[in-house]
N, C-alpha and C positions, 0 to 999 in steps of 0.2 A: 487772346481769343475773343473775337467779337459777343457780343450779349443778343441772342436774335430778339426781333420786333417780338414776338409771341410771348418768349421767354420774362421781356420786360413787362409786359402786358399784366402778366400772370402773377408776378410778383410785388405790382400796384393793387391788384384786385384780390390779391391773396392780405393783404395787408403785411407783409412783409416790408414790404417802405417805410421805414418812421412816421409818423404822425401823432402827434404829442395829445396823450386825455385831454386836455385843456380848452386845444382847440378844436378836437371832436365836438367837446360841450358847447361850444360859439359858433359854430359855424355848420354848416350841410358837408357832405363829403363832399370832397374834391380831387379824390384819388383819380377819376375819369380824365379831368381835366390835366392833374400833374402829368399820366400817365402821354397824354395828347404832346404836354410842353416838354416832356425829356425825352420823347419817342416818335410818337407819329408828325410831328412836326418837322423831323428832321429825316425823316423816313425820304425814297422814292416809290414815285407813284408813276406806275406803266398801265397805259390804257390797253386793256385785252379783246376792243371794242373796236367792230367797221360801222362805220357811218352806214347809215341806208340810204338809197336812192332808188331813179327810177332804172339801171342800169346797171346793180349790183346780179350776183347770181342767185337764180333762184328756181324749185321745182318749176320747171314748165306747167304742169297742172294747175299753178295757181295763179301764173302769170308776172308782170311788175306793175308796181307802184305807177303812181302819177301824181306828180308833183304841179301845184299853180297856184296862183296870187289866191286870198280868200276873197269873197264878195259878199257886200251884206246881205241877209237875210229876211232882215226886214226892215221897212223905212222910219226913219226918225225925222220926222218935219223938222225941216229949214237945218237939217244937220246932214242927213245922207238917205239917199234915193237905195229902192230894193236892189239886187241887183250891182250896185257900184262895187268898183275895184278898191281897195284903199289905197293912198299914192303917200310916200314921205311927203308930197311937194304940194297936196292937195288936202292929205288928212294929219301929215303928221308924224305916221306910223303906218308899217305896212303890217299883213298876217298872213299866212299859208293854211292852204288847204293839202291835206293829203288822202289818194283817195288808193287803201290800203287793199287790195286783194284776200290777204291774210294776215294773221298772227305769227304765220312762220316765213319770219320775213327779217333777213341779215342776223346779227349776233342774236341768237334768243335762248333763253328759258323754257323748256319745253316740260308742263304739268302732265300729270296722269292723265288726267281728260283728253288730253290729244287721243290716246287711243282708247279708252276705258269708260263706260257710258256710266259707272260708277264712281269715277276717279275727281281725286281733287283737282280745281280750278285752278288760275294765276290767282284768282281771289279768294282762295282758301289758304295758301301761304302763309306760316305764320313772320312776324317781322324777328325773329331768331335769323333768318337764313343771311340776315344782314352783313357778319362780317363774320369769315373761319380761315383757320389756317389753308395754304395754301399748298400741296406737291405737283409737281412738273417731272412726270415722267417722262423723259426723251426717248422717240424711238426715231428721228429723223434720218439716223444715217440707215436705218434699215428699208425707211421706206424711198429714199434714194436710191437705192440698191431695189426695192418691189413698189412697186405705187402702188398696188392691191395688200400690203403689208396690215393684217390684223393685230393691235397690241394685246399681248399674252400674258397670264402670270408670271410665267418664268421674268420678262420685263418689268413686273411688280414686284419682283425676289429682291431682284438683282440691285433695283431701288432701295427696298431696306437694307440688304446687305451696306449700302455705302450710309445711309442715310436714318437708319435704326426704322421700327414700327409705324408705319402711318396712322396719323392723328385721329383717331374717332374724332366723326362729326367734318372730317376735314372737308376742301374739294378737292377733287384729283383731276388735272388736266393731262392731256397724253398731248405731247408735242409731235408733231411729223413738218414744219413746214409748209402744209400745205397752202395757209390762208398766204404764203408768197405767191399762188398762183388766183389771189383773188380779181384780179384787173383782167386776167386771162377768162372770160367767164367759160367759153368751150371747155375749155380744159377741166378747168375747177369743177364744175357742173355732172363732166362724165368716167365710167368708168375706166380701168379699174382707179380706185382712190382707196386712200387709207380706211382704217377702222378699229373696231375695239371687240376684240373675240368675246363671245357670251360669256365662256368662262373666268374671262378676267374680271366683266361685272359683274358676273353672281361673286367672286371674291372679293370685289372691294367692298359691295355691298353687305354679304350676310358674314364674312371673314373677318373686315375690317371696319364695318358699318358708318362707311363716309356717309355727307350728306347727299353728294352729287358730283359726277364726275363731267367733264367738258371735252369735247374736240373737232377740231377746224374745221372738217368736211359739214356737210350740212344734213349726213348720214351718218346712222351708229357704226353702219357697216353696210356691206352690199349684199349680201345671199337675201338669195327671192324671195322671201316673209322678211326678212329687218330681223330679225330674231332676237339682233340685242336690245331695238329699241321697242321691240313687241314685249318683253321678256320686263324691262324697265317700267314700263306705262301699267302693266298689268300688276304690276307688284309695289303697286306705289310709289315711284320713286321718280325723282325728276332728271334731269338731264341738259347740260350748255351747248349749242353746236353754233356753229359760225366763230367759234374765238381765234382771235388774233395776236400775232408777238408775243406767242410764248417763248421764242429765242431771246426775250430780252428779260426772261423773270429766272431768278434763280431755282434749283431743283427743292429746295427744303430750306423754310425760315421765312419764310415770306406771307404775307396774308391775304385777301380778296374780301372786296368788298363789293358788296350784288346789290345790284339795282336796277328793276323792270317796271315796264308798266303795270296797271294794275287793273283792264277791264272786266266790270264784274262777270264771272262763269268762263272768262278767258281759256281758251286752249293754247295760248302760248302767249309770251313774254315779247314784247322787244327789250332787248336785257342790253346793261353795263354793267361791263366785268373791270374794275381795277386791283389790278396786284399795287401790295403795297409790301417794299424790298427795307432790308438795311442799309441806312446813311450812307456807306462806302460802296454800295452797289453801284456799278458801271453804268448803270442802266436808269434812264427814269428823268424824272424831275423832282426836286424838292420844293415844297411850299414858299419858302423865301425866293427859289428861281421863277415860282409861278403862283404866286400869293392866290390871286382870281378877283381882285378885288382893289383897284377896279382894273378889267378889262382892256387888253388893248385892243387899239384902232385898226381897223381893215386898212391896207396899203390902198385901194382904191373903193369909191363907192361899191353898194352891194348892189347888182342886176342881175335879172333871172336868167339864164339861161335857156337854151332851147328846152331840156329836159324840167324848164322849169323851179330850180335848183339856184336860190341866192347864193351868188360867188363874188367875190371884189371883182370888178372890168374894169380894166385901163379905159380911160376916155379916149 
């Protein structure tokens, strides 16, 4: 029986691991690091993250993005004029401008402040939310079967029943599927679509007091107040929507690792969600398959795009 990523975590940071008085006395711990080289290094990493653009889905009330070359700002004698584009060919380096409508815009973090004129910011956050265990409730075949399908307690039972107690402090992601119909913006966009019944969050949160839970739509739910995400923002608590490929993380054992922007007073996050699975997981990339360092090469130069959007184009 496999040792999960957490399990192994726990048992570095619990001091359970050997490490000899000696060389406690000589050296800084290094438990962090052991724990990185016998575990997280070998771990798979699933992106739960869509890219944004100017073409992704999004509330119509707030419109989309626009993406273009950046221009300077101000002039630098005998180096660059107000005004200019930057060119690889001309400057060296190019830069992007992006000109954002909102905060709630593709995979995000969405703070109390979105709805609470008291509530905390993205920039109140503390840096704890950084990495927690990970569950994946499935309800995809049911919302195949209802597209309006709300995830339930009873779908939270039925989870520990296979799976034992969910993690205080965890995230809880609800799988449906959906973000498969993200390229579909229509569809994605309109009713009915998946959700997460109030009751199941007042359960995970006062029941089993996760940190936050996540799901694909870009809505908690759809009845005419948001009730669960009215219910969520009012009571503290944060919330993921736009996530992606949770059909490729496993149900329990798995970890996430949260990372958002961070503008000060922020009402919402443009957030990266990575699951990070066991070695043997089907699923993902391992470090040695995708070290990052360094980087490969685009198959063809980078050009913009009509939407403005660096893509490799064949010559």
């Amino acid at each position: 029986m496999r040792t999960s990523i957490l399990a192994a975590a726990l048992l570095v940071l619990s001091g359970t691991l050997p490490c000899s008085a000696s060389a406690q006395e000589t050296r800084q711990d290094t438990r962090l690091w052991e724990m990185y080289d016998s575990t997280l290094k070998h771990a798979k990493y699933i992106d739960l993250t869509h890219a944004f653009s100017p073409t992704i889905p999004v509330w119509p009330g707030f419109g989309h993005a626009q993406f273009r070359a950046a221009t300077a700002g101000a002039a630098i004698p005998g180096e660059v004029n107000k005004g200019q584009e930057f060119t690889y060919a001309k400057d060296g380096f190019v830069a992007s401008a992006y000109d954002l409508p909102t905060d709630q815009y593709g995979t995000q973090l969405d703070p109390p402040a979105h709805w609470d004129e008291w509530g905390a910011t993205i920039s109140d956050l503390p840096p704890t939310y950084a990495v927690r265990p990970l569950v994946v409730i499935d309800a995809h075949d049911k919302v195949a079967a209802d597209p309006g399908y709300a995830a339930t307690v009873d779908d939270i039972r039925a989870w520990e029943e296979r799976h034992g107690r969910i993690p205080e402090g965890s995230v809880v992601m609800i799988r449906t599927d959906w973000s498969k119909k993200w390229d579909d913006v229509a569809r994605f966009t309109a009713k009915p679509f998946p959700g997460v019944s109030l009751a199941a969050l007042q359960f995970l949160h006062l029941e089993r007091k996760i940190l936050f839970h996540g799901h694909e739509p870009l809505d908690t739910d759809s009845t005419p107040t948001l009730e669960g995400e009215s219910w969520l923002m009012h009571h503290d608590f944060t919330q993921a929507e736009g996530v992606a490929n949770l059909d490729q993380v496993p149900e329990a054992g798995a970890l996430i690792a949260i990372g958002y922007a961070k503008p000060q007073g922020g009402t919402g996050g443009y957030a990266r969600y990575i699951a990070i699975a066991p070695a043997d997981w089907p699923h993902g990339v391992s470090i040695s398959e995708a070290p990052g360092a360094p980087l490969p090469k685009q198959p063809y130069p980078l050009k913009r795009n009509a939407d403005g959007v660096l893509v490799p184009t064949k010559p």
